[in-house]
N, C-alpha and C positions, 0 to 999 in steps of 0.2 A: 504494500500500500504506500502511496507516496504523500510525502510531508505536504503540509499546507503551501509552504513558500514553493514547490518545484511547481504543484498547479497552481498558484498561482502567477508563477512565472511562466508556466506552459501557457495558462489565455491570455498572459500578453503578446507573446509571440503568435499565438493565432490572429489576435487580433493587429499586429504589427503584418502579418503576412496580406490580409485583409487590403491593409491600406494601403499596401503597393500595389494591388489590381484598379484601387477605386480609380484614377485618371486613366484608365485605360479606356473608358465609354465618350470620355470628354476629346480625346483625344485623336478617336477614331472618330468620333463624330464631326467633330470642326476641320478634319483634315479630308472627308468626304468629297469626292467630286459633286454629287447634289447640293453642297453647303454654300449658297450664293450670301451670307449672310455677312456682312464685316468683321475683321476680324474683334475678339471679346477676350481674346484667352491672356491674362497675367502673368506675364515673362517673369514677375519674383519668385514666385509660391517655386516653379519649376526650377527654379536656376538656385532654390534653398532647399527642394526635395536635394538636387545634384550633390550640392555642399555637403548638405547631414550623412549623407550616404557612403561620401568617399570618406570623410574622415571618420566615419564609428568603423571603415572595414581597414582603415589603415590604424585606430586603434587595434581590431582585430588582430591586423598583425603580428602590431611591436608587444601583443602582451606575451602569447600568442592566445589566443580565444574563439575558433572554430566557431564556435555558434555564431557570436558576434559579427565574426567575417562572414561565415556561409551567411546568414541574413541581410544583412547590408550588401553585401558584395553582388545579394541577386536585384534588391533596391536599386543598389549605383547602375545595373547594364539594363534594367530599366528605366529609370530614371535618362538615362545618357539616349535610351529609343525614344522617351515621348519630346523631349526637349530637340533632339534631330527631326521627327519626323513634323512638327510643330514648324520649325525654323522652315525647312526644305518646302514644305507646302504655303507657307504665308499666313499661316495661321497668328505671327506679332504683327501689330504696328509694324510701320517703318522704324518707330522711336525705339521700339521695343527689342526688332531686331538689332539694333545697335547696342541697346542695353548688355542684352544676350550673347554677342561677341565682345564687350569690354571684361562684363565679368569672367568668362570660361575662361577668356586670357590668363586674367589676373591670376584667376583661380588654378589653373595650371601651374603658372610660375610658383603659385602659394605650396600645392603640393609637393611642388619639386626644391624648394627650402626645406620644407619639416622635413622629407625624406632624409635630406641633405644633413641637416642639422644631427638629426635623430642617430644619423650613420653615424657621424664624428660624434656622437656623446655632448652636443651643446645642448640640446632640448631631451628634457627626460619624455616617457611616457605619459607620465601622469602628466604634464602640461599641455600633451598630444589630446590626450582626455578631456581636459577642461577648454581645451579650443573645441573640441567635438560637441559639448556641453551647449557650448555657446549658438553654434548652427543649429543644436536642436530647438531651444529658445526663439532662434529666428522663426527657424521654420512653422513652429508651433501658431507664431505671433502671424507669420505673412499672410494668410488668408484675409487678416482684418486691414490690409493693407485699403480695400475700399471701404471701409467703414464709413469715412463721408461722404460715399455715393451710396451707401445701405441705406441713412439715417436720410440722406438728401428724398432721394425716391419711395423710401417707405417699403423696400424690397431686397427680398434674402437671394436674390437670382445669379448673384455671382458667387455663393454661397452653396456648399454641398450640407446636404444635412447626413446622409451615410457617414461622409469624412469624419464632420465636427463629433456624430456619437459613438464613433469608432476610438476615435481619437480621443475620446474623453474615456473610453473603458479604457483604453489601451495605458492612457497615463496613469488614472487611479493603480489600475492595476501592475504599475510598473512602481511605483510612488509605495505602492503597500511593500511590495519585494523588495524594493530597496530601504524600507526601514526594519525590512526583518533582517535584512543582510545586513545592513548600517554601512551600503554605499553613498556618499556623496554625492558622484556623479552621474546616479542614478537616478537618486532623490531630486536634487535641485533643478535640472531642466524637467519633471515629470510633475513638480509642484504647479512650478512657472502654468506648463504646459496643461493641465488641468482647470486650470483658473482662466487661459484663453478659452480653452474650448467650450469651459462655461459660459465665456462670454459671447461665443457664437451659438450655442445654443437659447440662451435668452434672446438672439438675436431674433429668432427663431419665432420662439413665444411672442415678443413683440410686433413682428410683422407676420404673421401665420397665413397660410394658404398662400404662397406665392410659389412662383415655377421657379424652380434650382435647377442649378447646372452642375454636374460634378468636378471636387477639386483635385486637391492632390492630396500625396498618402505622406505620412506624418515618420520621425526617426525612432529607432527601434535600436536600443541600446542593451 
């Protein structure tokens, strides 16, 4: 029979698996030849899926931690398909495509420092960790990036409700294991990230019956 903490770290990771399919409908959809529509889709949420993803599997690595990696690491080549097939079909802005080619730059050269660093023994792990911590906080946060077109229109449409209640079992549920563990870096992005997701779920409640579109899927640590 298995301890409390493994199931309940086993339904975060279901539910962590969960929300790497959920932009797959959004995705497919906006990139459609039928889709005459302008484009709608959020170059940040995807370009902070990317972020969360590389860096919890290159913690993976340097701990070493299999799980960690094998999860993330199917996230990041995900993640790396919806943000390509999005770019390649027109589905940003113009502004957005640009957005989208500054960060992945950046974000590149970023990766290939900590590698860097990591090798030579200038950056520990655990600091690898706590930058990972940080993208997951982003990412948690980025959906509310329209929050002043929510509150403007009176409408949750840019807004996934799947994501946000996935996302909100996914952190309690990571938030609880990481205080039976007495992880930090566990704890502290799952708190954060619980408290958004609350807040898009009130979104939710306040503007009720309106058409959603799905988002993106949430870090899995």
């Amino acid at each position: 029979e298995l301890p409390l903490k493994e199931l309940i770290g086993g339904g975060a990771m279901v539910c962590g698996f969960a929300l790497m399919v959920v932009p797959f409908r959004e995705v497919m959809s906006v990139t459609s030849p039928e889709n005459k529509e302008a484009p709608t889709v959020v170059a940040t949420t995807y370009i902070a899926l990317l972020v969360n993803y590389v860096l919890w599997s290159l913690f993976g690595i340097a701990h070493p931690d299999m799980l960690v990696l094998g999860q993330n690491g199917i996230g990041a080549c995900l993640s790396i398909f919806y943000l390509y097939r999005l770019y390649t079909k027109d589905a940003f802005s113009k502004q957005q495509q640009g957005q989208v080619k500054t960060a992945v730059g950046t974000f590149v050269i970023m990766i290939g420092l900590c590698m860097y660093f990591l090798w030579q023994g200038v950056m520990s792990k655990e600091w690898l960790g706590w930058i990972a911590v940080v993208a997951s906080v982003i990412l948690f946060a980025s959906p509310l990036v329209t929050l002043s077109e929510i509150i403007r229109t009176k409408s949750t449409k840019t807004l996934s409700l799947p994501f946000s209640l996935i996302a909100w079992m996914m952190s309690v549920l990571w938030l609880t294991y990481g205080f039976m563990s007495g992880s930090a870096p566990i704890v502290v992005p799952n708190v954060i990230g619980a408290l958004f997701c609350s807040v898009q779920l009130i979104l939710f409640l306040v503007y009720p019956n309106q058409d959603t579109i799905p988002a993106t899927g949430g870090p899995i640590v």
